[in-house]
C-alpha positions as MATLAB code, in Angstrom:
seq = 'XXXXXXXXXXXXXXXXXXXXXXXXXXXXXXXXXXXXXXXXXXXXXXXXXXXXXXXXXXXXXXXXXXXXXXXXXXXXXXXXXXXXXXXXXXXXXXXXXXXXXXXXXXXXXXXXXXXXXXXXXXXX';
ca = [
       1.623  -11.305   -7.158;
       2.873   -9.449   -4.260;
       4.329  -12.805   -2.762;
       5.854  -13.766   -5.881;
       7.617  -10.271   -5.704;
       8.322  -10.368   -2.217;
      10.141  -13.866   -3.131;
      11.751  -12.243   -5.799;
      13.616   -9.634   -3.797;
      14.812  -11.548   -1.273;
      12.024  -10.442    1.207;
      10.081  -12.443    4.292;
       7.125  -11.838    5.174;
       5.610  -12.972    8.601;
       2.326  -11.809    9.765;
       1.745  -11.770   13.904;
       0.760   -9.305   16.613;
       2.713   -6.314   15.727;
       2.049   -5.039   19.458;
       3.218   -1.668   18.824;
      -0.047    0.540   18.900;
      -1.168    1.773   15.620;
       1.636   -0.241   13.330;
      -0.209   -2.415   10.316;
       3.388   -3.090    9.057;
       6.823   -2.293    9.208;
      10.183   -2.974    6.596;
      13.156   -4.531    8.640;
      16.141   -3.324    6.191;
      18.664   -5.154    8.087;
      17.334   -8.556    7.641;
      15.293   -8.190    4.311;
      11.999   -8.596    6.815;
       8.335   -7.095    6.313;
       5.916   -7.518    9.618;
       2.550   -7.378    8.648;
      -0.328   -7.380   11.468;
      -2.420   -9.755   11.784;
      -5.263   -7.626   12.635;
      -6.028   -6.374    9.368;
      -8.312   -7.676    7.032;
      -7.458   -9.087    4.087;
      -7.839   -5.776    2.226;
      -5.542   -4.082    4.748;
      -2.756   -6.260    4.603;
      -2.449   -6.892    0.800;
      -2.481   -2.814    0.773;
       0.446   -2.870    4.079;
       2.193   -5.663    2.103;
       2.150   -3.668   -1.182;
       3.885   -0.433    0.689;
       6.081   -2.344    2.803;
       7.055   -3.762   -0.490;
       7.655   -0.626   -2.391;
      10.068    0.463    1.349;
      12.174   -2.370    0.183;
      12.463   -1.734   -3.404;
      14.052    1.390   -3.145;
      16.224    0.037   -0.191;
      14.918    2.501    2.596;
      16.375    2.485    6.223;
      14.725    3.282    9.490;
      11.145    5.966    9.270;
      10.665    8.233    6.213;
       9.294   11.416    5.912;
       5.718   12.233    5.860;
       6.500   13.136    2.076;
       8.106   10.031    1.309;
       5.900    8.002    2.859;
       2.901    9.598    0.707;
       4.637    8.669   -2.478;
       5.073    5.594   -1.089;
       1.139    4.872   -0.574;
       1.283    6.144   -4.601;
       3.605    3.507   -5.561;
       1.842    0.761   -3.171;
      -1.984    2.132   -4.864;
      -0.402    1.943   -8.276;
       0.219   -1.982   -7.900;
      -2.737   -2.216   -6.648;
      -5.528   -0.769   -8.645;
      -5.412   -0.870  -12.326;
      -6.413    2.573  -14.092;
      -9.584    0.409  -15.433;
     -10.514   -0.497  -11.573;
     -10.077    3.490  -10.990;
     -11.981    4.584  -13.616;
     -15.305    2.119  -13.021;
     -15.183    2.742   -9.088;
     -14.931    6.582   -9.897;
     -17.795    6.606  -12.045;
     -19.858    4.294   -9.962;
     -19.080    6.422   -6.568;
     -18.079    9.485   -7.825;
     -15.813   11.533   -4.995;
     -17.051    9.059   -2.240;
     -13.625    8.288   -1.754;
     -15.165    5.164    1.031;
     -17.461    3.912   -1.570;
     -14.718    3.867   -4.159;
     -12.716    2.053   -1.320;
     -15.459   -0.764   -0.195;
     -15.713   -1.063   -4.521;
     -12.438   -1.969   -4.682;
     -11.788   -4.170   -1.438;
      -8.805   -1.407   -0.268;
      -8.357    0.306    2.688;
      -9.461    4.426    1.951;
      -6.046    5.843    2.181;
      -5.189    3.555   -0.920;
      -7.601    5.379   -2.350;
      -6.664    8.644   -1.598;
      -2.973    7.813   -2.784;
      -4.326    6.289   -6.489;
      -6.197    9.914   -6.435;
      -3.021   11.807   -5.409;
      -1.211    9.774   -8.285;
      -3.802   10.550  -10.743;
      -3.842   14.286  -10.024;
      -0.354   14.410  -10.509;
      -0.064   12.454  -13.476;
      -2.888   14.807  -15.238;
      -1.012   18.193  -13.944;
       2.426   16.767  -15.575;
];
């Protein structure tokens, strides 16, 4: 899915030693480029790919704000886990946000983001 969207828009993809300490991925604006590293699991990457992805779609430039970048991890956790995948791991693991995490095969701060969008979207 992400691929096929990736395709869609234009965007490569190339995943290699990102040898900047710390960096899982990074959105190249000015040549329609994601890095992803490829010392992530499988997990980790479709998560980096998925907020890379979302970077691109709304055409940012260069680093984001710590605010932005939050809402993108909501966008990216969105794609990625269905509200019917939220609601089983939830019941199943209750507020064990790492259990809800090694449920879903997602790194934890996907999960955090799906629970900041779901907080938001019951306050609203």
């Amino acid at each position: 899915m992400l691929i096929h969207e990736a395709q869609r828009m234009r965007v490569s993809v190339l995943v290699g030693d990102l040898r900047e300490p710390g960096l899982q991925g990074k959105w190249v604006h000015e040549i329609r480029l994601i890095l992803i590293s490829n010392k992530l699991t499988i997990g980790e990457a479709t998560a980096v790919l998925a907020h890379e992805l979302v970077h691109a779609k709304l055409d940012h430039r260069g680093r984001q704000s710590v605010v932005v970048e939050a809402l993108v991890d909501e966008v990216a956790a969105g794609w990625l886990i269905t509200d019917w995948e939220w609601g089983y791991a939830c019941r199943l693991c209750g507020g064990d946000f790492d259990c809800v995490a090694a449920r879903l095969g997602v790194p934890r701060w996907l999960v955090v983001a799906r629970c900041r969008a779901w907080l938001r979207a019951r306050l609203e």
